[in-house]
C-alpha positions as CSV (number, residue, x, y, z in Angstrom):
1,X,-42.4,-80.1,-61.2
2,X,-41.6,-76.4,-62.2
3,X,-38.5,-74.9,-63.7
4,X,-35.5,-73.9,-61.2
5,X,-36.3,-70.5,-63.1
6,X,-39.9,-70.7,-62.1
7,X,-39.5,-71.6,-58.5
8,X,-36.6,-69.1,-58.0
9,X,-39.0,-66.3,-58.9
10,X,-41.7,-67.4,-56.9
11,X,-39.6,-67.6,-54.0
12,X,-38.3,-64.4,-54.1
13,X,-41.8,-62.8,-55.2
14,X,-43.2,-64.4,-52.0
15,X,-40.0,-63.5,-49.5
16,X,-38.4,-67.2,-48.9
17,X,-35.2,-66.7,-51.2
18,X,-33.3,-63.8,-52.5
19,X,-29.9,-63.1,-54.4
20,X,-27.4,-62.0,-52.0
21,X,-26.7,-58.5,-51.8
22,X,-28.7,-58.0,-54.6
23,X,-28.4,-54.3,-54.9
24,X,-25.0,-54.7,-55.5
25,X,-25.4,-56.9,-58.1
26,X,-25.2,-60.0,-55.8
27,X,-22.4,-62.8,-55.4
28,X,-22.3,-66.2,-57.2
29,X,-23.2,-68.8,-54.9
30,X,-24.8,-67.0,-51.9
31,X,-28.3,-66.9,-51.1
32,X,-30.1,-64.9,-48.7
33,X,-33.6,-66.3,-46.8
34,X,-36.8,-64.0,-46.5
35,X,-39.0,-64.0,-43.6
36,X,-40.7,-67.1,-45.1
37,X,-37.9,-69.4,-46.1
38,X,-36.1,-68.5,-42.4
39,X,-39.6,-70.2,-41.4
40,X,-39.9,-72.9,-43.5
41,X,-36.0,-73.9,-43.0
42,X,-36.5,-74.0,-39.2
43,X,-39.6,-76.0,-39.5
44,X,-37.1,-78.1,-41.3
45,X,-34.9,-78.0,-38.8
46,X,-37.2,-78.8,-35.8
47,X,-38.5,-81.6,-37.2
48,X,-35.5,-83.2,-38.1
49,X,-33.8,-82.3,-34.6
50,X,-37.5,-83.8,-33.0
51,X,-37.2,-86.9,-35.1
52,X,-33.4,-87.7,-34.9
53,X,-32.0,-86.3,-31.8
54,X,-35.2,-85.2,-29.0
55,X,-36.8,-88.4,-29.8
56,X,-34.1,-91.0,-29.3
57,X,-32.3,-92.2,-26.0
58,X,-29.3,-92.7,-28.0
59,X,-28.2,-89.1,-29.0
60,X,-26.8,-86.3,-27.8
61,X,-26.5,-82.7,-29.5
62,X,-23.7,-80.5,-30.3
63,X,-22.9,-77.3,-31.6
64,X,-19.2,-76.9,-32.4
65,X,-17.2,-73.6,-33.7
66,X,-16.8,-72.7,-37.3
67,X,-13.6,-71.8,-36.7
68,X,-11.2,-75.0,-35.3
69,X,-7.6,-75.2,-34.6
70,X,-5.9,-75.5,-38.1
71,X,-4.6,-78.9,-37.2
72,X,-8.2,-80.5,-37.3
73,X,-8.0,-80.2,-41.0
74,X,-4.6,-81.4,-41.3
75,X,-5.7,-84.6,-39.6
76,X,-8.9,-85.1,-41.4
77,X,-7.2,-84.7,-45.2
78,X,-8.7,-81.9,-45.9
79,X,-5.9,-79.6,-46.6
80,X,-4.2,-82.2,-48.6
81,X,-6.7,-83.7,-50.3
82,X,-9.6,-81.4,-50.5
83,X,-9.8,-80.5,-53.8
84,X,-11.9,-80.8,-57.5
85,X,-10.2,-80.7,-60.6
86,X,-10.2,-77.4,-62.3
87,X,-9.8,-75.9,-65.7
88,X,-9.8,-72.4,-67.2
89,X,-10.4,-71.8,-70.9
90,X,-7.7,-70.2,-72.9
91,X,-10.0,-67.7,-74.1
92,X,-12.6,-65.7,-72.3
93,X,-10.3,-67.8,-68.7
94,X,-13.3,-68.8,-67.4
95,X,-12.8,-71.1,-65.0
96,X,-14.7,-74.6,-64.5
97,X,-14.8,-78.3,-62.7
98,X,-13.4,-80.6,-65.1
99,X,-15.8,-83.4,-64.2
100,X,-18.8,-81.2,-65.5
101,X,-17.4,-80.8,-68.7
102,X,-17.7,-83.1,-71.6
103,X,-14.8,-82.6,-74.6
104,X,-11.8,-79.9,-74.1
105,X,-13.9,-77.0,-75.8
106,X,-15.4,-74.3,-73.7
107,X,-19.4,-74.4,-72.4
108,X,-19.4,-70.7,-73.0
109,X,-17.2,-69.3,-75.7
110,X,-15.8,-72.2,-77.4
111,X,-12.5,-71.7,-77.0
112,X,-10.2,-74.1,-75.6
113,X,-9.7,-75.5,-72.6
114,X,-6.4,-75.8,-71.0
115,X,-4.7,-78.2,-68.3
116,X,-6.1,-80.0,-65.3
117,X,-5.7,-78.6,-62.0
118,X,-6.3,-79.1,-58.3
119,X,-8.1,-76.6,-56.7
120,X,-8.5,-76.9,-52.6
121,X,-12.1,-75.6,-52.0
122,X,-11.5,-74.5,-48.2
123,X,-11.9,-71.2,-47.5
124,X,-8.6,-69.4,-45.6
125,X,-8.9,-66.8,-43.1
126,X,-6.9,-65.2,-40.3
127,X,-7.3,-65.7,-36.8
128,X,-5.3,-63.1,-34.1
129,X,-3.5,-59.8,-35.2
130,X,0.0,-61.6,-36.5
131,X,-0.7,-61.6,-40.0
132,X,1.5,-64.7,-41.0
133,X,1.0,-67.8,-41.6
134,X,1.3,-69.1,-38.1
135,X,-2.5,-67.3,-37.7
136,X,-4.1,-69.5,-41.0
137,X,-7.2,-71.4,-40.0
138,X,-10.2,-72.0,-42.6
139,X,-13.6,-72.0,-41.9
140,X,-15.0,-75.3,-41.8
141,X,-16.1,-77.3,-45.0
142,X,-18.0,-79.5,-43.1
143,X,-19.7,-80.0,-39.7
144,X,-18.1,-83.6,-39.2
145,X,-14.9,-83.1,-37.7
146,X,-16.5,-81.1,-34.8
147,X,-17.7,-83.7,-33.2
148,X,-14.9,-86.0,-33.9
149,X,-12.9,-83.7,-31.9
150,X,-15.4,-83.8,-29.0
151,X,-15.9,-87.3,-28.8
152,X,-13.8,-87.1,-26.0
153,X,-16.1,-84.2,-24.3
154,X,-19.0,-86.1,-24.8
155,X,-17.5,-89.8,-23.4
156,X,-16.2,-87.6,-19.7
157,X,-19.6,-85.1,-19.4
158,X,-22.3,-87.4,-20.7
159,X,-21.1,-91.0,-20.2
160,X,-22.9,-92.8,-22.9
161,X,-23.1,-96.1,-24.1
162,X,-22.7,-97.6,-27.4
163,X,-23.7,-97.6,-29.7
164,X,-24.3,-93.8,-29.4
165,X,-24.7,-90.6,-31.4
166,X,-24.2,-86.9,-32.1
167,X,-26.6,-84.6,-33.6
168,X,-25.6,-81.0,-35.2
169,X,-27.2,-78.4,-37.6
170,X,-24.7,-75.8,-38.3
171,X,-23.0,-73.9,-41.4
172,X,-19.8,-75.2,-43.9
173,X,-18.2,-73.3,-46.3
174,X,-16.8,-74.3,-49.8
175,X,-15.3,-72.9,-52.4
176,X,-17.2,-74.0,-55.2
177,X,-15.6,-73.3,-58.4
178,X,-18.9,-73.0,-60.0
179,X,-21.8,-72.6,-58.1
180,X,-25.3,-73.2,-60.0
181,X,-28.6,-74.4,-59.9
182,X,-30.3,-71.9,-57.6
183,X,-29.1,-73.4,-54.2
184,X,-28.4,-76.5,-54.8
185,X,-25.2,-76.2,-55.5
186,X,-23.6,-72.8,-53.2
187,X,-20.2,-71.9,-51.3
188,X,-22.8,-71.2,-47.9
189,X,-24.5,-74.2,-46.2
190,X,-26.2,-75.6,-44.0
191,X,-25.8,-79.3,-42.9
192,X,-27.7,-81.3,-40.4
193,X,-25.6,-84.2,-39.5
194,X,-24.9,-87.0,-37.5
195,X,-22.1,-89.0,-36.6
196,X,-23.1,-92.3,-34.6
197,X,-20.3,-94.6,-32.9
198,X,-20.9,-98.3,-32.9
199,X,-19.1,-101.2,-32.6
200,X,-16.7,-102.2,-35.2
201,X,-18.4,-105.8,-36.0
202,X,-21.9,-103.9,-35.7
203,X,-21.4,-101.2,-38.4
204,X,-23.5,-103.2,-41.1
205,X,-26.3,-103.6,-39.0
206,X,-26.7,-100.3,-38.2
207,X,-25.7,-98.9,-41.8
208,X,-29.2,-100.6,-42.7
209,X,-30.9,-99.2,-40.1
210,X,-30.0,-95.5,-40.6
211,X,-30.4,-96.6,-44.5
212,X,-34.5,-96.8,-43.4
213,X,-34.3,-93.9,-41.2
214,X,-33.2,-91.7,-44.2
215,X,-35.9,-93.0,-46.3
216,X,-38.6,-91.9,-43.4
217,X,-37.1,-89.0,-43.5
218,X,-38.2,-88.1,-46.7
219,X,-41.4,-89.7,-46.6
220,X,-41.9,-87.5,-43.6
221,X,-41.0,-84.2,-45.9
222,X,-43.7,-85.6,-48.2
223,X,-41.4,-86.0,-50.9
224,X,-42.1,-89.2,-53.0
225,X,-40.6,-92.0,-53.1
226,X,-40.6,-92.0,-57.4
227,X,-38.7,-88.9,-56.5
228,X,-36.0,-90.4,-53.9
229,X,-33.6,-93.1,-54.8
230,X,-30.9,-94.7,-53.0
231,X,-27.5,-94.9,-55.5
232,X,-24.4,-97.3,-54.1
233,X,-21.1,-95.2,-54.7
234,X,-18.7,-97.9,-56.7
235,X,-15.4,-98.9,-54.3
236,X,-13.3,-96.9,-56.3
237,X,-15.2,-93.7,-56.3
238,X,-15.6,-93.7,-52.7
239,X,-13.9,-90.6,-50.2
240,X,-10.7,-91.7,-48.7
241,X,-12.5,-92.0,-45.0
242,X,-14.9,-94.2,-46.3
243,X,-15.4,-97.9,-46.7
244,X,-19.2,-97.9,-48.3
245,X,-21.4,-94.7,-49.0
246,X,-25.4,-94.9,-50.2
247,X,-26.3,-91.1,-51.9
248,X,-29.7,-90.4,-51.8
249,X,-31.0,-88.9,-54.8
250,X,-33.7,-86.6,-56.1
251,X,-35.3,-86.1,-59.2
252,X,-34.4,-82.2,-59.6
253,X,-35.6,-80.0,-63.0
254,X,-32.0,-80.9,-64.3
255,X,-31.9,-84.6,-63.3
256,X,-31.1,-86.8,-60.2
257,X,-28.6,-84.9,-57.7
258,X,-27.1,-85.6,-54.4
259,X,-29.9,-85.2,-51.7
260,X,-28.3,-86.8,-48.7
261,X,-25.2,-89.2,-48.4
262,X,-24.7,-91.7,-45.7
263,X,-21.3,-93.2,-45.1
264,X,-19.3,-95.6,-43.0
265,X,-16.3,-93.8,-42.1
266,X,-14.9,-96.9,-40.4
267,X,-12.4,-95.4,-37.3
268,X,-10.7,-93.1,-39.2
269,X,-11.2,-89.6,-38.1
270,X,-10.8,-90.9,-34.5
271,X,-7.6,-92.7,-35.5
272,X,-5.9,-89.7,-37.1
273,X,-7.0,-87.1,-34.3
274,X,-6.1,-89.6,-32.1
275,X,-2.7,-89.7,-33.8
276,X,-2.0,-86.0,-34.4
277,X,-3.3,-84.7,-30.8
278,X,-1.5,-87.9,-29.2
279,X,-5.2,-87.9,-27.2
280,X,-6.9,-91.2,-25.7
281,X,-10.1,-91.2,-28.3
282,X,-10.8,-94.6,-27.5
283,X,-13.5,-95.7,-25.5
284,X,-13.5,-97.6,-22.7
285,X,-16.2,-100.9,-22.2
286,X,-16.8,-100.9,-18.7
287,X,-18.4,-105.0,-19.1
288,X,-15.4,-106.4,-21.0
289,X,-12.8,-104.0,-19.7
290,X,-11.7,-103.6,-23.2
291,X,-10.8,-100.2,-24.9
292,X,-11.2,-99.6,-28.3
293,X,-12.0,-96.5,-30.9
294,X,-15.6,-97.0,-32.3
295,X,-16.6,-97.4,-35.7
296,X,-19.0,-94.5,-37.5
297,X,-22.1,-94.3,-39.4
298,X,-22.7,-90.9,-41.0
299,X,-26.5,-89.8,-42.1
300,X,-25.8,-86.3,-43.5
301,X,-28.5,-84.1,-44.9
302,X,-28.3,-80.7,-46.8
303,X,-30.8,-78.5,-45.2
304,X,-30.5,-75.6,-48.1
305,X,-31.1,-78.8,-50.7
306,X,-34.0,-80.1,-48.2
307,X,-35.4,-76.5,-49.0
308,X,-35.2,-76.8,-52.5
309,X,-36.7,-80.2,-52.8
310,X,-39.6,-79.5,-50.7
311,X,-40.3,-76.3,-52.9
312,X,-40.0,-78.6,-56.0
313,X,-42.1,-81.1,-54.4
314,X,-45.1,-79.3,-53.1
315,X,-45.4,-77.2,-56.1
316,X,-48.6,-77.3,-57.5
317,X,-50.8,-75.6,-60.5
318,X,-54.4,-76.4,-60.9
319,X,-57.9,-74.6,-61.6
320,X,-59.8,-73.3,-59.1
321,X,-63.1,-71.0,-59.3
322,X,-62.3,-70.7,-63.4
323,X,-58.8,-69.2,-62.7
324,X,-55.4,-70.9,-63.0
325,X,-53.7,-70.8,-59.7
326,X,-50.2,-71.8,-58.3
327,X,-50.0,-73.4,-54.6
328,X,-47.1,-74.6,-52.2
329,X,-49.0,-77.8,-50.9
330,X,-46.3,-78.4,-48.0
331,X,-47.4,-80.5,-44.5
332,X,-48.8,-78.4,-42.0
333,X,-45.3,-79.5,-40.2
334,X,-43.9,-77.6,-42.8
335,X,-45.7,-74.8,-43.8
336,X,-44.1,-71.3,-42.9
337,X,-47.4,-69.8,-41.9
338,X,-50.1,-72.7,-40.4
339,X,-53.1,-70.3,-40.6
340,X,-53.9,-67.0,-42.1
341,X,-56.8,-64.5,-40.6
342,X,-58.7,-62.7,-42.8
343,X,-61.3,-59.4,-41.7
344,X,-63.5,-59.7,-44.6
345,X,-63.4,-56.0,-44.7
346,X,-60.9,-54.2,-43.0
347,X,-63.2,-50.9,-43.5
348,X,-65.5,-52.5,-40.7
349,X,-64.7,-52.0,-36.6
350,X,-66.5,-54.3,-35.6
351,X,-65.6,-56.8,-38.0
352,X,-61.0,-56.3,-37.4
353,X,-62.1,-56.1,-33.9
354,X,-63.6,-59.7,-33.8
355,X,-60.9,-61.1,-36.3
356,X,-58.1,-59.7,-33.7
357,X,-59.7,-61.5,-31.4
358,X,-59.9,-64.5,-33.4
359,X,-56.3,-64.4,-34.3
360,X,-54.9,-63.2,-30.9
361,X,-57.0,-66.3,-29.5
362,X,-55.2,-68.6,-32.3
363,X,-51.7,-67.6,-31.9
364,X,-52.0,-68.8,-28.2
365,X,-51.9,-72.7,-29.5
366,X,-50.7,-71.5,-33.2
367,X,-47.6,-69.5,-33.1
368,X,-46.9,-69.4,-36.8
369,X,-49.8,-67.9,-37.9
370,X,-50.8,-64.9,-40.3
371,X,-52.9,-61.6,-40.2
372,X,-54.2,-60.7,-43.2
373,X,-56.4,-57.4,-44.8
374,X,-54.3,-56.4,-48.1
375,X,-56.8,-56.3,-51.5
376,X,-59.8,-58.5,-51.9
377,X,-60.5,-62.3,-50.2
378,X,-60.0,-63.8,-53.5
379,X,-56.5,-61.8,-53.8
380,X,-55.7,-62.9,-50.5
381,X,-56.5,-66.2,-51.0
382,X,-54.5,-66.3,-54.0
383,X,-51.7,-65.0,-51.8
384,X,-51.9,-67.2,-49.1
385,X,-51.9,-70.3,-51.5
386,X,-48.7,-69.4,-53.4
387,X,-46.7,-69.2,-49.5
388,X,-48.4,-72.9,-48.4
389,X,-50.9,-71.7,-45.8
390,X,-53.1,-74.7,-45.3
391,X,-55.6,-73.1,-43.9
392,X,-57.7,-69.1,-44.0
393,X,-60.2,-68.3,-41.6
394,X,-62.4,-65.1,-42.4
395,X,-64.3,-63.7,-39.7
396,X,-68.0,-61.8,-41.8
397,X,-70.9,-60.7,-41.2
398,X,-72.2,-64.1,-39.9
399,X,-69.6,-64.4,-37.2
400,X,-71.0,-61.1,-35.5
401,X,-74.4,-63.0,-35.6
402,X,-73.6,-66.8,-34.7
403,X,-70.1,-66.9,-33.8
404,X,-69.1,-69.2,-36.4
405,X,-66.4,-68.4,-39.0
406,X,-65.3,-69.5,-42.8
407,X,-62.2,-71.7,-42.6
408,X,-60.7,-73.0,-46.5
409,X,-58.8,-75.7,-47.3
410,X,-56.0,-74.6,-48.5
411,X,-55.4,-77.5,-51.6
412,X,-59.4,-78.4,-52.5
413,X,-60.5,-74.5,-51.7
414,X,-63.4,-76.2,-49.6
415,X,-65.2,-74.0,-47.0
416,X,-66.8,-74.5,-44.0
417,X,-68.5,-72.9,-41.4
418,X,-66.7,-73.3,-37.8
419,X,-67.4,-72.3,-34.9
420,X,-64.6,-69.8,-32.8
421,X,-64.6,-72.3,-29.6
422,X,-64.0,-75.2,-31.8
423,X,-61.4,-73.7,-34.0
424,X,-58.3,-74.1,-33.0
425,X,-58.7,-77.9,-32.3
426,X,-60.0,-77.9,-35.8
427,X,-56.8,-76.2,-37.2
């Protein structure tokens, strides 16, 4: 597994991560995605959306506002309670969360550190033109509580049946006080999240089963399993909505970190909405007749920390051809660009004329797929290897005389001769 500093420069030397607003010097904590990280995060996001929402009969997507009614957070504890303890050193005043500090003596100067504090990590904004704090509302620090507050939407439009549950990818905001690890740990983020009502005495049953779900998750990410691990958060260090949370883990450069987290939140955020909107949240069981609120299992995932461990994971160096080489070995599910197409000479009419063909032919079946004539095959190669492109196909001299092309593996650099009708079912 390569160094955060290693990956980070590949992925901006190959266009899937940059610094934000670089050329200003950038901003801590915020990350900007080239053409190929855009890629791979919404191969991410396809699959996940295929695999836990298209794919089932019991969910149902949403896409709620960044921006709610103030009173949301009010409800859900956030405003009162969502905070990490911060210090600031005496000295140079930086500042710094007091759980990742060992001792009372600054990380970076030495000085001393002083007191304890709260710090709320929810970004405030302004909504309207009034200016006081009548027009406060934050941006959201978490996707959650939008569909909390559309439960009732979904129960009079869609008329489901428990147990039940709602899908969302979508961005939260937090104000980190110190943001680090490349984007592991940023005030910008993605989440792809779930919230799924069951019955109250059918929560363990289903805790379990979304507990395997998770894991085929990331076995369908390819990452391994000696790389995944499922940590039980102790009663007492649990979040106040919950009444048992399983973090999934990963083996990152600097040690195990929070991957994923699933929780049983019990009925609380339907409780206290239902309390502060005086609304009817519960829902209504048309065989018994009885009304009751449902309980909730939570699967949440990270998508910007998905990215980063399927960088991590699929990052290879070997020997090929004499020559040391680095390669992003991600599924084809994955990978940004599925198939590169390579002129052998771009000097050569006839030769780009067939390729075009080639490729236009491809991108019928293929969408994400590459053209290719910069520098020399092996440069090219070399290129296409360090951005995860299973496969190249180069169109020579022989494909003018037989129709049949070159097409390389991508993680063994084995060729074979193909022929063009019998391509893209090969790829």
């Amino acid at each position: 597994m390569p160094s955060l500093e290693t990956l980070a420069s590949l992925a901006k030397r190959r266009g899937f991560i940059f610094p934000s607003s670089e050329i200003y010097g950038g901003l801590s904590g915020a990350w900007d995605y080239g053409p190929l990280g855009v890629a791979l995060k919404r191969n991410i996001e396809r699959l996940w959306w295929r695999m836990f929402v298209e794919s089932r009969s019991d969910m149902y997507g949403v896409d709620a506002a960044i921006l709610m009614n103030p009173k949301v957070w009010e409800a859900s504890g956030h405003v009162a309670g969502f905070a990490d303890p911060l210090v600031e050193c005496t000295k140079c005043k930086k500042r710094f969360r007091a759980d990742h500090i060992e001792g009372n003596t600054c990380p970076e100067c030495g000085g001393k550190l002083g007191e304890t504090k709260s710090f709320n990590m929810m970004f405030k904004t302004q909504a309207g033109a009034s200016g006081d704090s009548s027009a406060t509302v934050y941006l959201r620090p978490e996707t959650a509580q939008g569909m909390f507050v559309n439960f009732k939407n979904i129960l009079n439009t869609a008329h489901p049946a428990l147990p039940f549950g709602l899908g969302q990818i979508g961005k939260a905001f937090r104000n980190e006080i110190n943001p680090r690890d490349f984007i592991f740990r940023t005030r910008e983020f993605s989440q792809m999240e779930i919230e799924y009502f069951v019955r109250p005495e059918e929560w363990e049953k289903h805790f379990e089963l979304w507990k395997e779900a998770m894991f085929a998750w990331t076995d369908a990410l390819g990452l391994s399993r000696d790389h995944v691990s499922a940590k039980e958060i102790a009663p007492e260090d649990l979040a106040h909505y919950s009444k048992r949370t399983v973090d999934f883990e990963y083996e990152y450069p600097f040690g195990k970190g929070e991957l994923y987290g699933l929780a049983y939140r019990t009925d609380f955020d339907l409780r206290v909405h239902a309390e502060l909107s005086k609304q009817d949240l519960r829902y209504h069981d048309v065989q018994s007749n009885a009304k009751f609120l449902p309980h909730v299992i939570e699967p949440s995932f990270g998508l910007d920390r998905t990215v980063l461990a399927v960088l991590l994971e699929h990052y290879r160096e070997d020997e090929l051809g004499g020559e040391t080489r680095v390669y992003l070995a991600f599924p084809r599910e994955l990978a940004p660009v599925r198939v590169a197409v390579f002129p052998l000479l771009k000097n050569k009419p006839d030769l780009v004329a067939k390729a075009r063909r080639v490729y236009d032919e491809l991108r019928a079946t293929i969408p994400n797929i590459a053209w290719d004539d910069n520098g020399n095959i092996g440069k090219r190669y070399r290129r296409q290897d360090e951005i995860g492109t299973p496969y190249c196909v180069t169109i020579d001299f022989d494909t003018l005389e037989n129709d049949t092309v070159t097409v390389r593996d991508r993680n063994t650099g084995k060729q074979e001769r193909v022929a063009t009708h019998e391509l893209a079912a090969k790829l």
